[in-house]
ZAMIDREN-497663 format. One record per residue (C-alpha): x, z, y; residue in three letters. Coordinates in Angstrom, 2 decimals. Layout:
<atoms>
east_up_north_residu
X_Z_Y_ALA
...
</atoms>
This chain:
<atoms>
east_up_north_residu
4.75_-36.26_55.45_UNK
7.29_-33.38_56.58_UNK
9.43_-32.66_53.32_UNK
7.76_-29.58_51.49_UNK
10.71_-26.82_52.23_UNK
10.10_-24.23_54.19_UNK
9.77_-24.90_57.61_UNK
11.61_-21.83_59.60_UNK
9.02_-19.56_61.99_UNK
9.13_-19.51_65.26_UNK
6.69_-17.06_67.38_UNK
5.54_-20.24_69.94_UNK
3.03_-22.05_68.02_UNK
3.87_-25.25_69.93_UNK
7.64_-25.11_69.16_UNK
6.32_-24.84_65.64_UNK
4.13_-27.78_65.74_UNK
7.32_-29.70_67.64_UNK
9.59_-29.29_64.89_UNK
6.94_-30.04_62.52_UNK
6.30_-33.53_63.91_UNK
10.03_-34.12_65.05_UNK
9.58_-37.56_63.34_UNK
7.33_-39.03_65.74_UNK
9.89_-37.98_68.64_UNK
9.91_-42.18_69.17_UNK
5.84_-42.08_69.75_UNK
6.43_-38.27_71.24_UNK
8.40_-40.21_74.24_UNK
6.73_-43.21_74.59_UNK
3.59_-41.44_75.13_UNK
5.11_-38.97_77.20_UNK
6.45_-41.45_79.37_UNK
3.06_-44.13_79.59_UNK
1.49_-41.08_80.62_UNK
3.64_-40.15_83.40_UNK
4.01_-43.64_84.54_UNK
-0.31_-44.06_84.67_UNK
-0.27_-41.06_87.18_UNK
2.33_-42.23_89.51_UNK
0.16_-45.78_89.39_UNK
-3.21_-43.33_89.91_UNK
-1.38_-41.61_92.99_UNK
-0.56_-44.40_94.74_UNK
-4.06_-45.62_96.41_UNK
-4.02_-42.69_99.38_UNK
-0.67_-43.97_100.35_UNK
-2.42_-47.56_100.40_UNK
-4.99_-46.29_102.27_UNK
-3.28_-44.17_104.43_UNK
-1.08_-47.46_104.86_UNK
-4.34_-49.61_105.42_UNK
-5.64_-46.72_108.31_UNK
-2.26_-47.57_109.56_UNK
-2.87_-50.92_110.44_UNK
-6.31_-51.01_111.75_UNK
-5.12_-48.47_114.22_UNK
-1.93_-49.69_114.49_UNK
-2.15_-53.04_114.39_UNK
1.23_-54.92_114.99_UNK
2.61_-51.57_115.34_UNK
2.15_-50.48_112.10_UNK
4.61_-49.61_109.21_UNK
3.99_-52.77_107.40_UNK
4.24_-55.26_110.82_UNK
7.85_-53.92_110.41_UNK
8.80_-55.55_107.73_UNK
7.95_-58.90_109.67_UNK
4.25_-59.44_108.99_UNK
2.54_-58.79_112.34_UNK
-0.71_-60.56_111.55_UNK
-3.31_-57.51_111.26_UNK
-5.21_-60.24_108.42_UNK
-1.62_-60.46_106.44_UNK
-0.85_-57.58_106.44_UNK
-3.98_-56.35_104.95_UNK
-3.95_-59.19_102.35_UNK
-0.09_-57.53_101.17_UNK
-2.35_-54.17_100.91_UNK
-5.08_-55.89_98.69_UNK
-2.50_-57.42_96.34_UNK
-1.02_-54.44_96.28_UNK
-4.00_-52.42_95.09_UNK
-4.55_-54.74_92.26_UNK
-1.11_-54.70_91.25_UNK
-1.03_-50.80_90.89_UNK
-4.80_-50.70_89.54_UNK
-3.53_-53.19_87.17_UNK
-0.50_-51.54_85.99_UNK
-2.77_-48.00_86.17_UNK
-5.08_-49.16_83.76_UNK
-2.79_-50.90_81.50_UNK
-0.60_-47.76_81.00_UNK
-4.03_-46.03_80.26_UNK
-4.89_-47.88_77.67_UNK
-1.33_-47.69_76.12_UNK
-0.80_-43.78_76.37_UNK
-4.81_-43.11_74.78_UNK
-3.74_-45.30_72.13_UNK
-0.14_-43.67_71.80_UNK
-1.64_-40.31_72.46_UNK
-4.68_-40.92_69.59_UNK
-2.90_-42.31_67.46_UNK
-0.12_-39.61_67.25_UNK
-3.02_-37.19_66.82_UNK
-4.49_-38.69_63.86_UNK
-1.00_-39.07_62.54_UNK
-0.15_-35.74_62.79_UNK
-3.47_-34.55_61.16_UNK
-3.49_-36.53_58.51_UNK
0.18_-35.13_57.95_UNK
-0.44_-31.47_57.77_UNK
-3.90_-31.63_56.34_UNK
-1.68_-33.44_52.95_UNK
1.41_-31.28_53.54_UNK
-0.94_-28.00_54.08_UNK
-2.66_-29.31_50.87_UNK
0.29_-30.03_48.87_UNK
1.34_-26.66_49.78_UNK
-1.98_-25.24_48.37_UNK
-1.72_-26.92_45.19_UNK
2.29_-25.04_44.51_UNK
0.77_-21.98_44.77_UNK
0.39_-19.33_42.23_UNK
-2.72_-18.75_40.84_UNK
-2.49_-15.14_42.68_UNK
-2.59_-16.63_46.02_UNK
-5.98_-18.01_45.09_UNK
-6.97_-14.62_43.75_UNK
-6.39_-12.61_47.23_UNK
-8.06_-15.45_49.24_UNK
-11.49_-16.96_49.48_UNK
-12.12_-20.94_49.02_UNK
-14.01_-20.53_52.62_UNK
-10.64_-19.58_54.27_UNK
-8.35_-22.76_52.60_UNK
-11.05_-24.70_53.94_UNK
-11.48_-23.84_57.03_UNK
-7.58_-23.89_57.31_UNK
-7.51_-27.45_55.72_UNK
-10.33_-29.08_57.89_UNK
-12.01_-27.21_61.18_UNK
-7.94_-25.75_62.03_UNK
-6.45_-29.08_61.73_UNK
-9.04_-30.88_63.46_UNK
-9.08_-28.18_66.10_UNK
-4.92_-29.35_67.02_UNK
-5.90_-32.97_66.65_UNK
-8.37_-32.34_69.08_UNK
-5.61_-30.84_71.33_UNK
-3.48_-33.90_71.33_UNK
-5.86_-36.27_71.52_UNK
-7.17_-34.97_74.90_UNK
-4.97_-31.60_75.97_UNK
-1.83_-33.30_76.06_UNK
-1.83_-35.92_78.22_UNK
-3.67_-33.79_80.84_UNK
-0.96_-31.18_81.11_UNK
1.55_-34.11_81.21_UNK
-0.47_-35.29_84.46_UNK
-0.79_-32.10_86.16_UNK
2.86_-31.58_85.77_UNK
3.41_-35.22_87.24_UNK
0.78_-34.75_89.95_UNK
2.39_-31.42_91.15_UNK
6.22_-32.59_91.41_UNK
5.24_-36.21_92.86_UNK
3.02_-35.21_95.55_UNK
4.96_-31.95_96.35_UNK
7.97_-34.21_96.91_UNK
5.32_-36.82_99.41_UNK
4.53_-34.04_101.46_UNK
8.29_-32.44_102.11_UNK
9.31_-36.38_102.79_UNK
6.23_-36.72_105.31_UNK
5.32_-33.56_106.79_UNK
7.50_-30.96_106.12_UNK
6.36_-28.38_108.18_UNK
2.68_-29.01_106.89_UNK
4.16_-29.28_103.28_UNK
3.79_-25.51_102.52_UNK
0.00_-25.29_103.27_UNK
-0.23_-27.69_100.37_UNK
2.33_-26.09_98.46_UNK
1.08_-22.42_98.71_UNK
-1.89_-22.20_96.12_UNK
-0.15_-23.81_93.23_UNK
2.00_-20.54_92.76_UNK
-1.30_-18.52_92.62_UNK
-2.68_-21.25_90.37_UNK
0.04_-20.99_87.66_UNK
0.27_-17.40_87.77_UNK
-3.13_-17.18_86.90_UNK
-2.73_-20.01_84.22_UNK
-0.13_-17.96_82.52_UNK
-2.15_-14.67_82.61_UNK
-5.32_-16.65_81.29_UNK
-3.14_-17.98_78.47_UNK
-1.87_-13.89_77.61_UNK
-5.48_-12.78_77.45_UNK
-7.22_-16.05_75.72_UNK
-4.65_-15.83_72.81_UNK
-5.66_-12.88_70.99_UNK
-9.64_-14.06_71.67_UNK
-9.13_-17.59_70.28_UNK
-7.31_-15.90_67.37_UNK
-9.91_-14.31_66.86_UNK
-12.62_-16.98_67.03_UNK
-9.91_-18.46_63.96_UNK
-10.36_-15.41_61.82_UNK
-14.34_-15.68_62.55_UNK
-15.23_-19.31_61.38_UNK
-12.84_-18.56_58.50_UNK
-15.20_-15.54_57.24_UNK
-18.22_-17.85_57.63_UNK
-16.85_-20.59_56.20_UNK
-16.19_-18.48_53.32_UNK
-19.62_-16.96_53.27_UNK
-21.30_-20.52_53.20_UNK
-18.62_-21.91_49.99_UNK
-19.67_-19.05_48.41_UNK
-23.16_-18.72_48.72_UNK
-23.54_-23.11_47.69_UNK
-21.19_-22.54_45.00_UNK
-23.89_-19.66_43.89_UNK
-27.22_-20.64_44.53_UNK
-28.30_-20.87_41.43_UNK
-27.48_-16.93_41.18_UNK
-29.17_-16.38_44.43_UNK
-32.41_-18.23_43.26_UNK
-33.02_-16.83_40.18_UNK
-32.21_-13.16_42.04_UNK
-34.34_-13.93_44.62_UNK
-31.96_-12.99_47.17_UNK
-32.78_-15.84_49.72_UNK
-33.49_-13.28_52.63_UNK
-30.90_-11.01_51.82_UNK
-28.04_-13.73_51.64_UNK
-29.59_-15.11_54.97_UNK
-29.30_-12.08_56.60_UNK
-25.62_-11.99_55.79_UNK
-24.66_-15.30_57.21_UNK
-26.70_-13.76_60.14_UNK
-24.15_-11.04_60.12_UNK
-20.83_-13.54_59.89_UNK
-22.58_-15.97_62.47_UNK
-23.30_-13.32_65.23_UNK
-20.15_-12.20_64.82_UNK
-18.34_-15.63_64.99_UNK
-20.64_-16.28_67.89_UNK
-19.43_-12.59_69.61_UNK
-16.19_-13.71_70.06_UNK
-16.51_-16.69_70.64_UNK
-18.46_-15.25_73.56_UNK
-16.14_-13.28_74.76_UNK
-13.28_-15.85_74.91_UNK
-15.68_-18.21_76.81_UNK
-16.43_-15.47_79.31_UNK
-12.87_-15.52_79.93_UNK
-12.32_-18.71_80.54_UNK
-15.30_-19.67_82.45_UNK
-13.45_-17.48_84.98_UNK
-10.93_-19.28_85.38_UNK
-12.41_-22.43_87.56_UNK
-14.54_-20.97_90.22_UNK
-11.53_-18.57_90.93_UNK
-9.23_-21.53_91.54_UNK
-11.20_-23.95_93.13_UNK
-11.21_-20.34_95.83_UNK
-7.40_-20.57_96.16_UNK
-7.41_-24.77_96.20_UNK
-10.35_-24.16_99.08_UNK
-7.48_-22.08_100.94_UNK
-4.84_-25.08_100.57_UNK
-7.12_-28.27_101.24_UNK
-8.84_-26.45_104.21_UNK
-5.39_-25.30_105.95_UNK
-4.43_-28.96_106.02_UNK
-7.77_-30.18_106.83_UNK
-7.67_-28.14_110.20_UNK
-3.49_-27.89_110.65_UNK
-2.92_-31.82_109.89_UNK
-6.31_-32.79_112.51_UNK
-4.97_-30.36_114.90_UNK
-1.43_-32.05_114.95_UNK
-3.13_-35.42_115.27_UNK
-4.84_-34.59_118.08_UNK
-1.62_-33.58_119.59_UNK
0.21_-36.57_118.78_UNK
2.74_-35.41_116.89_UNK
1.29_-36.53_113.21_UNK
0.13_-40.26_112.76_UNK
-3.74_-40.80_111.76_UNK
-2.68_-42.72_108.21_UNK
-0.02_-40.16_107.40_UNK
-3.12_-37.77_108.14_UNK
-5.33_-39.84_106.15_UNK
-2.85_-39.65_103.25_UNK
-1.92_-35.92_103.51_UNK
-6.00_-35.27_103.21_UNK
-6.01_-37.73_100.13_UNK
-3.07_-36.35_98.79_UNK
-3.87_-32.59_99.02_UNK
-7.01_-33.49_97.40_UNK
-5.37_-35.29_94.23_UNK
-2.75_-32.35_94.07_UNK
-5.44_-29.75_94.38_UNK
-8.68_-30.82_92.53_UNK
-7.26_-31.48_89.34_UNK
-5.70_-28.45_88.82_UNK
-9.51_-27.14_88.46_UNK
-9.39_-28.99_85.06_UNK
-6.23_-26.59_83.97_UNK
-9.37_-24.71_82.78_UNK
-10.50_-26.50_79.97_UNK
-6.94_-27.76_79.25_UNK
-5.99_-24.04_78.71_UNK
-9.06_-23.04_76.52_UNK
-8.09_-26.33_74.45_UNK
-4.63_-25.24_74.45_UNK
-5.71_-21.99_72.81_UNK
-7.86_-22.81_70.37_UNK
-5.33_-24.97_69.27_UNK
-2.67_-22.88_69.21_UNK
-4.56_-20.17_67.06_UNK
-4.99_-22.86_64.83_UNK
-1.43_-24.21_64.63_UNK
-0.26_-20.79_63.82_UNK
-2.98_-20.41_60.60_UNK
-2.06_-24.19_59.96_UNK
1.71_-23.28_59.74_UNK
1.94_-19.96_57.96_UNK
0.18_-22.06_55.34_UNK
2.88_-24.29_55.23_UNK
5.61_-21.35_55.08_UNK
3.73_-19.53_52.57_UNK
6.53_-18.91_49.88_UNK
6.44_-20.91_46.73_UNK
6.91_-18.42_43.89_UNK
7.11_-19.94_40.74_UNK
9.52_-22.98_40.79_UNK
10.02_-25.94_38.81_UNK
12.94_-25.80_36.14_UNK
15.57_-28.87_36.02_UNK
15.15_-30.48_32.28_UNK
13.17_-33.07_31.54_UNK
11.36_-32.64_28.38_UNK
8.99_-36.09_27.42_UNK
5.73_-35.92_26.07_UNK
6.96_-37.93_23.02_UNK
10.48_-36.12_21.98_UNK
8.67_-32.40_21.97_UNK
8.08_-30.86_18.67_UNK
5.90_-28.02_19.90_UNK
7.68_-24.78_18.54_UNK
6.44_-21.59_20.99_UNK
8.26_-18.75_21.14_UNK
7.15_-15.21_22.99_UNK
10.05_-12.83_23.30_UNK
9.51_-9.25_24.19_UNK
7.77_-10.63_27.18_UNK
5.50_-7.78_29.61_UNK
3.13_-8.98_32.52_UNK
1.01_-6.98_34.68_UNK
-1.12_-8.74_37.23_UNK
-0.93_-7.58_40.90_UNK
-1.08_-3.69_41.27_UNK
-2.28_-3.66_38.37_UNK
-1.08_-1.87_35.03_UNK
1.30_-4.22_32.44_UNK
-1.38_-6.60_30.18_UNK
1.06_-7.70_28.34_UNK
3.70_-5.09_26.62_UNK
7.05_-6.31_25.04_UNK
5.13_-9.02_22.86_UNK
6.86_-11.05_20.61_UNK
4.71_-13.97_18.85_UNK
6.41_-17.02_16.93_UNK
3.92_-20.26_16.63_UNK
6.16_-22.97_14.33_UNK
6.05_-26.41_15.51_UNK
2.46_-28.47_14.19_UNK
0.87_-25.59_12.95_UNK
-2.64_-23.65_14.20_UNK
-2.53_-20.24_15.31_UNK
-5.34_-17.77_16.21_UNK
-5.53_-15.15_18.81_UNK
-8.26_-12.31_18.52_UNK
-9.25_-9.27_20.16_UNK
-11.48_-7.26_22.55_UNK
-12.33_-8.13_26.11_UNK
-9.28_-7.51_28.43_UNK
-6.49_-7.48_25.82_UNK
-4.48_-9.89_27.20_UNK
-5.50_-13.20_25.71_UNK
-5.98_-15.54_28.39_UNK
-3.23_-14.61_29.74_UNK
-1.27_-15.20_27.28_UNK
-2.06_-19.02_28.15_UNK
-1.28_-18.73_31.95_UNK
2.02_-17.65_30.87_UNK
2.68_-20.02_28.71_UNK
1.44_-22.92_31.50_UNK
3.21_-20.74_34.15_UNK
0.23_-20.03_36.44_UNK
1.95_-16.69_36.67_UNK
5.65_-15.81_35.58_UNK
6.56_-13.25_33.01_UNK
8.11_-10.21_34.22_UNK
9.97_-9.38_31.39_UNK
11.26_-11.51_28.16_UNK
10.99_-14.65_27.78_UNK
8.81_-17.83_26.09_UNK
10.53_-20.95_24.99_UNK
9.51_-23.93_24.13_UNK
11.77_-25.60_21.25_UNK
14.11_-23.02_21.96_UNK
14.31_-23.84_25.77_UNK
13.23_-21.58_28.34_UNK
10.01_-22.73_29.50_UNK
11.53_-21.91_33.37_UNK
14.48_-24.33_32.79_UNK
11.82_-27.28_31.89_UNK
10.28_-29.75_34.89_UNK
6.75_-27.89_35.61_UNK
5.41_-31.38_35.08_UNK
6.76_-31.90_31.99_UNK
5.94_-28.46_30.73_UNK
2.09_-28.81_31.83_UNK
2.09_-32.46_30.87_UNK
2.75_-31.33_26.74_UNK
0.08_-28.92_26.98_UNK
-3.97_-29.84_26.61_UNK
-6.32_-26.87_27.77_UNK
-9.57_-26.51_27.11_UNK
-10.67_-23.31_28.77_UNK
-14.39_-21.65_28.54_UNK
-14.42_-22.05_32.28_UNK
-15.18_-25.90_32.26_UNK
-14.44_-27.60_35.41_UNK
-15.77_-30.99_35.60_UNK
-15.32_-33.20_38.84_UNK
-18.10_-34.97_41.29_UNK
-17.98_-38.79_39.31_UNK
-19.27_-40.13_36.13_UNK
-18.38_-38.77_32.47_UNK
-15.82_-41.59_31.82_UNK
-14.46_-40.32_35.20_UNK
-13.69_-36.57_33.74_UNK
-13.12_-37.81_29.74_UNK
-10.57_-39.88_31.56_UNK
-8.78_-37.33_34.38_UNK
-5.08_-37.46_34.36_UNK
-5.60_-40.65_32.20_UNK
-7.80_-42.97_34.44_UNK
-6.13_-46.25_33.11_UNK
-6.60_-45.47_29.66_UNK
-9.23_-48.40_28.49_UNK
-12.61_-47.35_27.74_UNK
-12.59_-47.97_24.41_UNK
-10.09_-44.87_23.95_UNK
-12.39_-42.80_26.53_UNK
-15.03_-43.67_23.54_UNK
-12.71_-42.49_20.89_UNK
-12.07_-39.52_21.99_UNK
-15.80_-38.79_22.80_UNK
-16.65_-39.20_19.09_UNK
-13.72_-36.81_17.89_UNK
-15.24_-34.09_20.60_UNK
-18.57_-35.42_19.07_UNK
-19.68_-35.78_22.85_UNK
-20.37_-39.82_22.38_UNK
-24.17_-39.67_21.20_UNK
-25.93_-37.32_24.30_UNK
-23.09_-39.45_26.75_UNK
-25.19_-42.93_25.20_UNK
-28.34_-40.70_25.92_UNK
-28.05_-39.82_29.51_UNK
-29.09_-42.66_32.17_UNK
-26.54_-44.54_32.69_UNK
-24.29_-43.59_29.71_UNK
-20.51_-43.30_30.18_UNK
-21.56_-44.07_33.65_UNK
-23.51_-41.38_34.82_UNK
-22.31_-39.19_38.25_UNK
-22.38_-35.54_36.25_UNK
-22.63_-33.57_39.93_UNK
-20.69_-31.54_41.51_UNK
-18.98_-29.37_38.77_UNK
-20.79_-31.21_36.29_UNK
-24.16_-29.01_36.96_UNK
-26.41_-32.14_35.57_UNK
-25.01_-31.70_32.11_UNK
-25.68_-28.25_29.87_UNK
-23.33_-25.64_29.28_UNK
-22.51_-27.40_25.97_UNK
-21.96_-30.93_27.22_UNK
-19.63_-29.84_29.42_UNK
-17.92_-28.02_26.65_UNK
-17.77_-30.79_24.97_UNK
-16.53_-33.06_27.79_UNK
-13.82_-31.17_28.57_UNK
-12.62_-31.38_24.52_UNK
-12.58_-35.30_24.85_UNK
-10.62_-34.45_27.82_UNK
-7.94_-32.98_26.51_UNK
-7.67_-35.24_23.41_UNK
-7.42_-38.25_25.42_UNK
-4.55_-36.66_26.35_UNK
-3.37_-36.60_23.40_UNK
-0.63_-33.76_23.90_UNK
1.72_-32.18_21.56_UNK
0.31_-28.85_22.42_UNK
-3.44_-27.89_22.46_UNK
-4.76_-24.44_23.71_UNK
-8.45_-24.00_22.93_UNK
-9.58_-20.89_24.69_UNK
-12.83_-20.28_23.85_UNK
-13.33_-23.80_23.61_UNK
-16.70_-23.31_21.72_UNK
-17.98_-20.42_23.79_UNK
-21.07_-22.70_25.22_UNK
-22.14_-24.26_22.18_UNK
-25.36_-23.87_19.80_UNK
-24.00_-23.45_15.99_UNK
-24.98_-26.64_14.64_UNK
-22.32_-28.34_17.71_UNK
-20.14_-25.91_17.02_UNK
-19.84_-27.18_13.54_UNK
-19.76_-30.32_14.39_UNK
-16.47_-29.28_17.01_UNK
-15.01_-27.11_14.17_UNK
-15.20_-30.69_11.57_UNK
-13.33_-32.87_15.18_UNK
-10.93_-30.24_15.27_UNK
-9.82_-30.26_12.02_UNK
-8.56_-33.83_13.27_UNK
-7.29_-32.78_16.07_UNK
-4.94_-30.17_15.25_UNK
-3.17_-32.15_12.56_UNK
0.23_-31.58_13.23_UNK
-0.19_-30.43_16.72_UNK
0.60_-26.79_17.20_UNK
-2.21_-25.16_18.30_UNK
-3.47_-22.02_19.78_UNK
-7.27_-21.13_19.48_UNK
-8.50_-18.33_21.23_UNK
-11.66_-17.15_20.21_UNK
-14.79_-14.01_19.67_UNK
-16.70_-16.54_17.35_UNK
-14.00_-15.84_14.42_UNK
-16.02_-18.37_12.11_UNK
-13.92_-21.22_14.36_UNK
-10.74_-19.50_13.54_UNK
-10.44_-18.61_10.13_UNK
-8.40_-21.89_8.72_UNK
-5.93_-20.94_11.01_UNK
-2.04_-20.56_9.69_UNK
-1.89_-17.31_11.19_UNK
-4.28_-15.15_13.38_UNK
-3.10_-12.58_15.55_UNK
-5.00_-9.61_16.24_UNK
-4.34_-8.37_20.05_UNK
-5.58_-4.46_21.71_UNK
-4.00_-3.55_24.94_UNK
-1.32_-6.24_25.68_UNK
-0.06_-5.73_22.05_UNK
-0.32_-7.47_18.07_UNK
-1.81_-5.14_16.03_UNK
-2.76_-6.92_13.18_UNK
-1.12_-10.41_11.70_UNK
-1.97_-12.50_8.88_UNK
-4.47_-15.65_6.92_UNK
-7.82_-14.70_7.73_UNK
-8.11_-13.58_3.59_UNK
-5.05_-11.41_4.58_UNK
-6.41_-9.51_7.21_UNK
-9.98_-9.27_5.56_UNK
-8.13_-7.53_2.95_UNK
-6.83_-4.95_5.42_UNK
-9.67_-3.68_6.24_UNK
-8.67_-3.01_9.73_UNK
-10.01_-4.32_13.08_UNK
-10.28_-7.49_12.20_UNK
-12.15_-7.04_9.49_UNK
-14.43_-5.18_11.45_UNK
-14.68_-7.61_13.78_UNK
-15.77_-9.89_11.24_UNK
-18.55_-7.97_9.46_UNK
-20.10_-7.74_12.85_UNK
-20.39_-11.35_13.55_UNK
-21.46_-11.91_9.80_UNK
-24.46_-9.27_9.89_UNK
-22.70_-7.31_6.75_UNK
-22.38_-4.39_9.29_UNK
-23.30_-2.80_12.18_UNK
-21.20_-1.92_14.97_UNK
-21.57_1.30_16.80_UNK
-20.04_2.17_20.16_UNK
</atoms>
């Protein structure tokens, strides 16, 4: 794959894609050159049978009796070996340029779908945030398909015009040259309009791109949310806007193919011009006697080859185009700015004591105002810490911070007294288990997610863990036990299972650090007891952040932390702050019934 630095812009998407593959130049040339050399072969039958006219009319005359062969039967066996000496060499270089060509195709692809990918994955979580799933995808897959498609076929076929033009061209100045021009004068016309097709279809095909990216997005989002659609009973409503995003993808689509349907039947008027000035010109100096019948014969053959498959510069160009809008979403993926960077110190798993550190640190998402305002929180090293508070005061956050999906914009957060940004990313991520209320759970079997990050850990620890998340008896319940495919985002298993997954997850892990944020959030009370007696366990000298509304899992914490508006308001044991009588205890005496809480 290319290395993962930036690769510098340039406004030609095919000097882009160049540079990209620059190491396949070796494959680059050798396909280049097959291809050329299977034309020349391809163009050589009208000079054989322009030759061959030669001699029947010729006889001992002709240009091949010269050479010393004056038997009419001879001569024409040298023709016939001839023939399958070029048609020989013609279709061997054929099948070596499709393979070169194909091969550096899927080569390429498979390079820039992994590089475009690995790209993805670098990215700040507020990348993700601006841009719909539908769009990556359609980048990752149907744009990088759309290029291989280009190279596989598009290629090769401007590499043969190109030959066909200067190799011929050069035939008929050697032969004829005062018929030459005749041939000569449509392909001026014929690139002109190329180039002025290619200036138009650009912004069309760009377009289309943006189109198919919208609809793609419509159709990720609307399977990622059936279930919401179903139960609204939105069916013909969320048809009706994929109708919408179709039509329109279909619209301009539409219009570029209106464009470049054009472009045939307009040049196969100017070829007309060419092939039927020679047709009459060449018979007409035949008849005179100044032009031989088989350098006739050949000119007609020749004019034709030159001519007719310049008609095909159609399709090449609307290949060309689609592929070029799609090299240039393909590569300002791949120069899309990596924003948070990894530090330079390596920090093992096993020599990390877990002290956390928040100093005066402030965030505010994009646009947005601060979350987080000149906090300071100190979490010792093995010991359990709670963090309360309303909806939208800044707790989750907290924990992207402190796995740097997003960077602090002020302060700082150290991790036994290190600055988290100084530490390998790896490293840092790698000392930190997260359970998040958000459960993601992959397409595979339970042992499958228990076990991601971990897969060669034996099963017998997969089983371990299970019981400690007291997960292990409904996993020995389900069909095929440890086993059992879960679906795609683990939709086969309940809100709690899931929960629960996910907890065996992270303490197969087994990481110096564990965030629980809202890791109980799914959960009926008599599992959540159950999670409460495994995390007891668990958080045995392992510093530990719990983030939670149910404070009943919180209140053995060391310390709990009370959090309004981006700030600590309140600190203390859970006894402590009960005996403040402040929001916490309020908070509390609503979840216990002793009160109720008015707006």
């Amino acid at each position: 794959m290319a290395n993962k630095s930036t690769i510098k812009k340039d406004r030609d998407p095919l000097i882009r894609l160049f540079k990209y593959g620059r190491k396949y130049r070796l494959l680059i040339w050798q396909a280049v050159i097959c291809s050329i050399l299977n034309k020349i072969f391809d163009l050589a039958p009208p000079a054989l049978i322009g030759a061959a006219v030669d001699v029947v009319v010729k006889q001992e005359d002709s240009l091949i009796a010269s050479l010393g062969v004056t038997d009419v039967f001879g001569q024409l066996v040298i023709l016939s070996v001839l023939s399958a000496i070029i048609w020989g060499f013609e279709s061997l270089f054929q099948y070596i340029y499709e393979r070169l060509w194909r091969n550096l195709a899927q080569n390429i692809q498979h390079d820039l779908r992994l590089d475009a990918y690995d790209r993805v994955q670098d990215l700040e979580l507020a990348y993700f945030e601006e841009r719909s799933t539908g769009t990556l995808l359609s980048i990752l897959n149907d744009d990088v398909n759309q290029l291989e498609r280009f190279l596989d076929i598009g290629a090769n076929e401007i590499l043969q015009v190109g030959t066909t033009v200067i190799i011929i061209s050069g035939a008929f100045f050697i032969l004829t040259p005062d018929v030459a021009w005749m041939a000569m004068l449509p392909i001026p016309f014929i690139l002109w309009g190329s180039i002025a097709f290619q200036r138009k279809l650009a912004p069309r095909y760009a377009q289309v791109r943006e189109k198919v990216s919208l609809l793609n997005s419509r159709l990720a989002n609307n399977l990622s949310g059936i279930t919401t659609i179903k139960s609204f009973t939105t069916e013909a409503y969320e048809l009706e806007r994929l109708k919408q995003e179709s039509q329109a993808y279909l619209e301009s689509n539409q219009k570029a193919i209106a464009l470049s349907a054009a472009f045939i039947p307009l040049i196969r008027i100017v070829i007309l011009a060419g092939f039927t000035a020679i047709l009459l010109y060449g018979g007409m100096k035949v008849v005179e006697g100044s032009l031989a019948v088989g350098t006739y014969s050949v000119l007609v053959f020749l004019t034709q080859r030159l001519l007719w498959p310049l008609t095909r510069l159609g399709q090449t160009l609307d290949l060309y185009q689609r592929a070029m809008a799609s090299t240039n979403r393909v590569m300002n993926l791949l120069d899309t700015p990596i924003t948070i960077h990894s530090g330079n110190i390596a920090l093992p798993r096993e020599v990390i004591r877990g002290a956390i550190k928040l100093e005066n640190i402030t965030f505010a998402y994009y646009q947005r105002q601060p979350v987080i305002k000149n906090l300071s929180l100190e979490i010792p090293a093995g010991k359990t810490i709670a963090i309360v508070g309303s909806t939208g005061s800044g707790k989750s956050t907290i924990v992207k911070l402190l796995l740097r999906f997003y960077e602090v914009q002020q302060g700082r957060i150290t991790l036994d007294g290190r600055d988290i940004k100084d530490i390998f990313l790896a490293d840092l991520r790698n000392a930190i288990g997260l359970v998040s209320q958000d459960v993601f759970l992959f397409h595979g079997t339970v042992r499958d997610n228990i076990a991601y990050g971990n897969a060669y850990e034996p099963r017998d620890k997969v089983i371990a863990a299970a019981k400690i998340a007291e997960a292990h008896d409904f996993i020995t319940q389900l069909p095929r036990g440890y086993d059992t495919i879960v679906g795609e985002r683990g939709q086969k298993l309940s809100g709690g299972q899931r929960q629960r997954i996910a907890i065996a997850r992270a303490i197969l892990k087994n990481p110096p650090i564990l965030i629980l944020d809202e890791a109980t959030s799914a959960v009926d009370n008599e599992t959540e007891a159950a999670i409460a007696r495994s995390l007891e366990k668990i958080t045995r000298n392992r510093t530990t952040i719990a983030i939670a509304h149910r404070l009943s899992t919180i209140r053995h914490a060391d310390c709990i932390y009370v959090l309004e508006f981006g700030q600590i308001v309140e600190r203390g044991t859970h006894e402590e702050l009960l005996a403040k009588q402040g929001i916490y205890n309020s908070l509390w005496q609503v979840q216990t019934g002793e009160s109720i809480h008015l707006a």
